[in-house]
VMD Tcl script that draws the C-alpha trace (Angstrom):
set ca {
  {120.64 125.11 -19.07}
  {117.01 125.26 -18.47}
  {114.67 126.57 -21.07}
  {111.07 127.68 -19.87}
  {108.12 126.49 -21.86}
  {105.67 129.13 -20.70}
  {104.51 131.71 -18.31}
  {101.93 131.91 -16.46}
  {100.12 135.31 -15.46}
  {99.26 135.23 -12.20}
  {97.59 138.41 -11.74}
  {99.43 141.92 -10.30}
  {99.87 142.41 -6.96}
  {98.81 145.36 -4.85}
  {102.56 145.80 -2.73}
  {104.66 148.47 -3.77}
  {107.90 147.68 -5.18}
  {109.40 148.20 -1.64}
  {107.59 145.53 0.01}
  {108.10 142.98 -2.92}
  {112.19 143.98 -2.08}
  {111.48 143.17 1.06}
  {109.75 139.78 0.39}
  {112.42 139.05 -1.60}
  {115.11 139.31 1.17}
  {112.70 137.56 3.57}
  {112.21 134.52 1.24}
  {115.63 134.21 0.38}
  {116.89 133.48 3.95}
  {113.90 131.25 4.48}
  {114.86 129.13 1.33}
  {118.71 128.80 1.26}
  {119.73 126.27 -1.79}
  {121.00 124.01 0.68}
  {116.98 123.27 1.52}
  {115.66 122.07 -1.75}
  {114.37 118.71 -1.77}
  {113.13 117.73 -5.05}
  {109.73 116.37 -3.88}
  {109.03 118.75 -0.71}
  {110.81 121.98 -0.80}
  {111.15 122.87 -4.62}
  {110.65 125.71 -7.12}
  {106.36 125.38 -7.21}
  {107.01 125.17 -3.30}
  {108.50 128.36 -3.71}
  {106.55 129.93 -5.95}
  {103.87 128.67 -3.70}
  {104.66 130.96 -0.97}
  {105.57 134.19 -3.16}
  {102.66 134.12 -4.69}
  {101.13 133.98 -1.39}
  {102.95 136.84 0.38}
  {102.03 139.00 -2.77}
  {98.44 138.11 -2.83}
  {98.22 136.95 -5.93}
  {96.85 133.61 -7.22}
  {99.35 130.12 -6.85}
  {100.08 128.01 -9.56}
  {97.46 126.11 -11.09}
  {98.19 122.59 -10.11}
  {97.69 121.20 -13.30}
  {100.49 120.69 -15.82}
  {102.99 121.68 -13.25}
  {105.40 118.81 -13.80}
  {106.02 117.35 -10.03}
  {103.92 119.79 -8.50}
  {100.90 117.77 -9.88}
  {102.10 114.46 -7.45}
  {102.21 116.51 -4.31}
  {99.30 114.89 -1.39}
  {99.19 118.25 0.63}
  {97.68 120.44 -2.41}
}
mol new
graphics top color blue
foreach p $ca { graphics top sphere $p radius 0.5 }
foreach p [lrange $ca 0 end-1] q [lrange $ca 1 end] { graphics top cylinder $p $q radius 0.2 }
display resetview
């Protein structure tokens, strides 16, 4: 079992809690378990885009365990 270290605040978001539903459903077709790669596709990937679609800030890259070796940031 995982256990989380910290959160991070990334600011609230402006969608209602319909549209985060809806997010929700949208992201989890477009990120099916069977797509996680642990160096592409991964949990700060993820986050990544969420954050995105609710207009809130990403991750700070810093600290972020693999996130930090990822070229494309």
């Amino acid at each position: 079992m995982y256990t989380y270290r910290e959160c991070i605040v990334l600011g609230e978001t402006e969608c209602s809690i319909a549209t985060v539903n809806r997010i929700l459903r949208e992201l989890s077709r477009e990120w099916p378990g069977h797509s996680y790669d642990l160096l592409s596709r991964n949990c700060n990937h993820f986050c990544d885009v969420l954050c995105e679609r609710l207009a809130v800030p990403k991750l700070p890259g810093k600290g972020i365990g693999i996130r930090s070796s990822r070229s494309s940031d």
